[in-house]
LUMRO-268302 format. One line per field, with one value per residue (C-alpha): x, y, z; residue number from 1; residue in three letters. Coordinates in Angstrom, 1 decimal. Each point is the difference from the previous one (the first is absolute). Layout:
! LUMRO-268302
c1	(X,...)
c2	(Y,...)
c3	(Z,...)
num	(NUM,...)
residuo	(Ala,...)
END
This chain:
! LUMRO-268302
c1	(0.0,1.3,0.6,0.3,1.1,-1.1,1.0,-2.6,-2.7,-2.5,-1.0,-0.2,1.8,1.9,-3.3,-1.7,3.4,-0.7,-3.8,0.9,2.8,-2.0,-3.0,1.9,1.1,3.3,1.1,-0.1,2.6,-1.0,1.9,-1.1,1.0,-3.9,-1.1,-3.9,0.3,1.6,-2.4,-2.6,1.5,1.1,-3.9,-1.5,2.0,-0.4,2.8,0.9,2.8,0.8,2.9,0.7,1.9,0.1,3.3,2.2,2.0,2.6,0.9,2.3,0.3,-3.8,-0.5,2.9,-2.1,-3.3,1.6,1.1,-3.4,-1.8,2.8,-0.1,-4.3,1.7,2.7,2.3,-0.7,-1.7,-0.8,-0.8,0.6,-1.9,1.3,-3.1,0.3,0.4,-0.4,-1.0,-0.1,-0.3,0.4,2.8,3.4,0.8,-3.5,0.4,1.9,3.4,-1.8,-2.5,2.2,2.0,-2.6,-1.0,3.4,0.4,-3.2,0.2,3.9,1.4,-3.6,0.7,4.2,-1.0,-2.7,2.4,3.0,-2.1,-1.4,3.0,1.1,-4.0,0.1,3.1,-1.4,-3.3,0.4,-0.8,-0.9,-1.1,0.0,-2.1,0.4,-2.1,1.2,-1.9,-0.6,2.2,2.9,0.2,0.6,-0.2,-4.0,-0.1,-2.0,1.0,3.8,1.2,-2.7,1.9,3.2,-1.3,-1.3,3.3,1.9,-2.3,0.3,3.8,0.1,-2.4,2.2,2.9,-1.1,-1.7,3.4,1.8,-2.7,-0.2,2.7,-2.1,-3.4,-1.9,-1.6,-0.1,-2.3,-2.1,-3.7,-0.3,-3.6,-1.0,-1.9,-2.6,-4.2,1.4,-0.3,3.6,-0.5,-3.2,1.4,3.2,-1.6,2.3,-0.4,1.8,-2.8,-2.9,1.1,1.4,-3.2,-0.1,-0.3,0.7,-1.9,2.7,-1.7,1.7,3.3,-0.5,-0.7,3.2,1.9,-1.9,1.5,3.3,-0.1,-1.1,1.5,3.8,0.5,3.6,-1.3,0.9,-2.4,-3.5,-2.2,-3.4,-2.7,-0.4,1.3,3.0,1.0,-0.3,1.7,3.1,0.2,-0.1,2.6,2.3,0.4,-0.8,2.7,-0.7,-0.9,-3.0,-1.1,1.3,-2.4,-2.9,0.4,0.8,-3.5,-2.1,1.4,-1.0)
c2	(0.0,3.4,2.8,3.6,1.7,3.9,2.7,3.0,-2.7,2.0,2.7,1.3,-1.9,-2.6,-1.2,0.7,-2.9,-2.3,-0.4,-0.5,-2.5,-1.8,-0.6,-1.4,-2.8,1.7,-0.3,3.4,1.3,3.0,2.6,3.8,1.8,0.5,-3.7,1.0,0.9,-3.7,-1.5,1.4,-1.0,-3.6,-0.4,1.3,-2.1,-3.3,-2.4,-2.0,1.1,3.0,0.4,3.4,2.2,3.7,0.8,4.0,-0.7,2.4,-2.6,-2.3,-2.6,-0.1,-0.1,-3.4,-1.4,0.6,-1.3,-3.4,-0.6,0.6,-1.8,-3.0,-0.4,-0.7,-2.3,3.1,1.3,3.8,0.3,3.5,3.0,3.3,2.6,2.2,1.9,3.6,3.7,3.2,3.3,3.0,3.9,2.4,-1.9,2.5,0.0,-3.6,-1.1,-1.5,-3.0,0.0,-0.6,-2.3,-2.4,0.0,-1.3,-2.8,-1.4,0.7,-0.5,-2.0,-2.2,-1.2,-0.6,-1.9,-2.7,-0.7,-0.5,-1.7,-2.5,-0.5,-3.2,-1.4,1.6,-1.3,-3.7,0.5,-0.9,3.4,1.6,3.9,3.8,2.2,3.6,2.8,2.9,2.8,2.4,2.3,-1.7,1.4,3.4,1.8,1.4,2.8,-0.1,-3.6,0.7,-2.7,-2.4,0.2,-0.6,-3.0,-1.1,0.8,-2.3,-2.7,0.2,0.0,-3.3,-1.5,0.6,-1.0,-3.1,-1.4,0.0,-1.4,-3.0,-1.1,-2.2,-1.6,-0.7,3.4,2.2,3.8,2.2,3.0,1.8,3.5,1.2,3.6,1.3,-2.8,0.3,-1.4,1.9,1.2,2.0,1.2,1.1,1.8,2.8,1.7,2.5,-3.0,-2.4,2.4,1.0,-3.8,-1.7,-3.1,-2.8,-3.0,-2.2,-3.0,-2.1,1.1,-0.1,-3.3,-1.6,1.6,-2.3,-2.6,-0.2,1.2,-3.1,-2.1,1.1,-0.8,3.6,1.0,3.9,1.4,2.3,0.2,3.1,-0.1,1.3,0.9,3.9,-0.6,-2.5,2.7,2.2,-1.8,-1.2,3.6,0.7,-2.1,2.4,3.3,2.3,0.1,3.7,-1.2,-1.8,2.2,2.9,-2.0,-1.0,3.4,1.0,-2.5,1.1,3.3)
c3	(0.0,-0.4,1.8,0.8,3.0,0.1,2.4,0.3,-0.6,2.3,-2.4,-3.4,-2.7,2.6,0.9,-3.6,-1.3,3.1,-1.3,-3.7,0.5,3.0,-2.4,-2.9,2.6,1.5,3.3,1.4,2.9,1.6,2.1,0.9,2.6,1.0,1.6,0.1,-4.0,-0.4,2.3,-2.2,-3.3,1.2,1.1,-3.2,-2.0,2.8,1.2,-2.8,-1.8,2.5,2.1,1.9,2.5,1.1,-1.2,-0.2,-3.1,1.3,3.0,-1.8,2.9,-0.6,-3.3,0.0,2.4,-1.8,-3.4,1.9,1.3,-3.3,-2.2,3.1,-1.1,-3.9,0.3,0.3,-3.0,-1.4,-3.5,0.5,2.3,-0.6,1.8,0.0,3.2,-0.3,2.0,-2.2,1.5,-2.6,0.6,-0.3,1.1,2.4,1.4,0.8,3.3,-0.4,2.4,-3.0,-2.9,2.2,0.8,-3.8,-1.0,2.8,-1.5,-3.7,-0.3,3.1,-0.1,-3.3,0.4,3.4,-1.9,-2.8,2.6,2.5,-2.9,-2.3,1.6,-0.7,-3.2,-1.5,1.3,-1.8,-3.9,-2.0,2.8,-0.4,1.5,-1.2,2.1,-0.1,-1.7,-1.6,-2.8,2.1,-0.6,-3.2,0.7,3.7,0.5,2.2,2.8,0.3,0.4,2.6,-1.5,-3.3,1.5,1.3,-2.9,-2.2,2.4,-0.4,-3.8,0.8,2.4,-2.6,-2.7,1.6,1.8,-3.7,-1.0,3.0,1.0,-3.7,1.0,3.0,-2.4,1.7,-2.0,1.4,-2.0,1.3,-0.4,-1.0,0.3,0.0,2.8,1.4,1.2,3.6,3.3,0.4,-3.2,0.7,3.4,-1.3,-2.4,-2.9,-2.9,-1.9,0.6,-0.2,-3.3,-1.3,1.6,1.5,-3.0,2.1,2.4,2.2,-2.0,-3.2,1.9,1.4,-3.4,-1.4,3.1,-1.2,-3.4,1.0,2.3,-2.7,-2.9,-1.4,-1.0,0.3,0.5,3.1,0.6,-0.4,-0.8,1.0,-2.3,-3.3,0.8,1.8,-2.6,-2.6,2.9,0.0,-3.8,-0.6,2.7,-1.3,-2.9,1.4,1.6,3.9,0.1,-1.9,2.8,2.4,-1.4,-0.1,3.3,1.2,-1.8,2.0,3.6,-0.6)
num	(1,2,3,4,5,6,7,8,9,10,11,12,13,14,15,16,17,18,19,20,21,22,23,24,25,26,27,28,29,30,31,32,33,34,35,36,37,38,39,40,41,42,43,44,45,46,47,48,49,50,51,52,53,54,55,56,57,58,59,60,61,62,63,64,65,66,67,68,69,70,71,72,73,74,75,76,77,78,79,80,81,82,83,84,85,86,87,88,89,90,91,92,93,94,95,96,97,98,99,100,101,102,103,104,105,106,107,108,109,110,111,112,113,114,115,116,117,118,119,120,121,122,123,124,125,126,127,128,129,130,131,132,133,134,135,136,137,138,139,140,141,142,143,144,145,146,147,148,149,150,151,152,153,154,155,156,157,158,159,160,161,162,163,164,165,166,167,168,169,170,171,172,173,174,175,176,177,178,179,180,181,182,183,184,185,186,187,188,189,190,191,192,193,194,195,196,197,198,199,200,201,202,203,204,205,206,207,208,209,210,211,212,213,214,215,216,217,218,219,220,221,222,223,224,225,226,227,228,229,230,231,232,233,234,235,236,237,238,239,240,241,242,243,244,245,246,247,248,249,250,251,252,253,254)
residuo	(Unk,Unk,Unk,Unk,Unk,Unk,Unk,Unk,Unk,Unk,Unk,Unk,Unk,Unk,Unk,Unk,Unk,Unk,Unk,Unk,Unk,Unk,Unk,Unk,Unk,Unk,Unk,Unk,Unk,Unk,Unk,Unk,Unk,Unk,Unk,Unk,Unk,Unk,Unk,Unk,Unk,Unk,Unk,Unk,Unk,Unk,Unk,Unk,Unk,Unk,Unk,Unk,Unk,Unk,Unk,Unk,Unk,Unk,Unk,Unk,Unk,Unk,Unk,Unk,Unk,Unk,Unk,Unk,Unk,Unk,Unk,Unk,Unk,Unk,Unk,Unk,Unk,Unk,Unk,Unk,Unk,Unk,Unk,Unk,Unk,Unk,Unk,Unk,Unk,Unk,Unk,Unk,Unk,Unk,Unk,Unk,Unk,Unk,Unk,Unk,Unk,Unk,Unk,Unk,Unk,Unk,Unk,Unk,Unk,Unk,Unk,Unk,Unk,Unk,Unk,Unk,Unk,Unk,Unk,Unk,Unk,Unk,Unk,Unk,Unk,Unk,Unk,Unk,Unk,Unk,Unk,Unk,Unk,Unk,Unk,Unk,Unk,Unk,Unk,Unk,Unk,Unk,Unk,Unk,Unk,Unk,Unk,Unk,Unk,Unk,Unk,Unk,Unk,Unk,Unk,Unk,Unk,Unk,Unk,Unk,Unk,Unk,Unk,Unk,Unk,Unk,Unk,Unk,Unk,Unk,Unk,Unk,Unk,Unk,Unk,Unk,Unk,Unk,Unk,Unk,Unk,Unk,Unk,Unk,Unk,Unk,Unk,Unk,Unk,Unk,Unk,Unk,Unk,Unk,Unk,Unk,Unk,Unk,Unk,Unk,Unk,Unk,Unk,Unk,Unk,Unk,Unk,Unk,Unk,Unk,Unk,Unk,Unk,Unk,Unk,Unk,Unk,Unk,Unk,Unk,Unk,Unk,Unk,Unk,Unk,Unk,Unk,Unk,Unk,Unk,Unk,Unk,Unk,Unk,Unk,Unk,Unk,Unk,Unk,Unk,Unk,Unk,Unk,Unk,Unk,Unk,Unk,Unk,Unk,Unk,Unk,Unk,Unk,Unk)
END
């Protein structure tokens, strides 16, 4: 049987992926730093199939010892891990507490490096096993208003990039998820001139389908735009100069 072990699977598009994959006839691990969210989502989908733990992803000693107990329920083995937990705070950079932006990092940045060293000794056991991290359409070029949540996202594209090329060798495949800005409550509680004006074109569902094919597809792409306007987005990107981008970008914060 296979399976996927999620981190942010209380909310939004972790628990939007833990649905999908648990009703094609996955096994679903799920971790969140909120128990009463994975409570709820481990009843709502019932106890076959379902394995989960509260879990901060930026406590590494934790997050090896949550691996170890999900791998130990499969023969030591994970087929996949979606790092899906994330912060977003948006405003003005100086407006925002250095705590703030802090925090944001830990999670977005430090969550992410923690899973994949905490599971690389399951993953390299598990034939063709796969990471898929959570990145964003703000990994393409810095967004104002979303400053420290951009850098976050640019060094996820970077430890994607980098560990697709290093754990070839060990059968894992690293690829990452860029979706612009998603219908989920940490959007909708993080207002920005960017988003007003962009809109909000994409429900966790859309997101968690995209997982699903990255996780079941041989595609040697690395990353993976969501949605049919951030595709165009970034094929145009690739051959427009970056002050195009810039200006645009500069428009929609006004």
């Amino acid at each position: 049987m296979k399976n996927i072990l999620i981190t942010g699977a209380g909310a939004g598009i972790g628990r939007a992926t833990a649905e999908l994959f648990h009703s094609n006839g996955w096994s679903v691990g799920l971790t969140d730093v909120n128990e009463t969210a994975l409570a709820d989502l481990a009843r709502a989908l019932g106890r076959e199939r379902v394995w989960w733990q509260a879990l901060d992803v930026t406590d590494a000693s934790a997050v090896r010892a949550a691996v170890e107990a999900f791998a130990g329920q499969h023969d030591g083995y994970i087929q996949v891990l979606f790092n899906s937990a994330g912060l977003l705070r948006t405003g003005p950079f100086e407006k925002i507490s250095p705590g703030a932006h802090r925090a944001l990092v830990e999670v977005n940045v430090l969550g992410v490096m923690n899973m994949c060293h905490g599971a690389f000794n399951v993953l390299r056991k598990t034939p063709g096993a796969t990471v898929i991290n959570m990145s964003s359409a703000s990994a393409m070029y810095g967004t104002p208003d979303f400053a420290s949540y951009s850098a976050s996202k640019f060094a996820v594209r970077g430890l994607t990039e980098a560990l697709n090329i290093e754990w070839q060798k060990h059968d894992i495949t690293v690829h990452d998820i860029m979706p612009p800005f998603v219908r989920t409550a940490m959007v909708e509680s993080n207002p920005s001139p960017v988003v007003e004006r962009m809109g909000v074109n994409l429900d966790p569902a859309d997101v968690a389908r995209a997982v699903w094919e990255e996780a079941n597809s041989d595609t040697q792409a690395v990353h993976r735009p969501v949605g049919w306007q951030f595709r165009m987005v970034m094929a145009m990107n690739r051959v427009m100069p970056s002050r195009v981008t810039r200006e645009a970008l500069r428009f929609l914060s006004r």
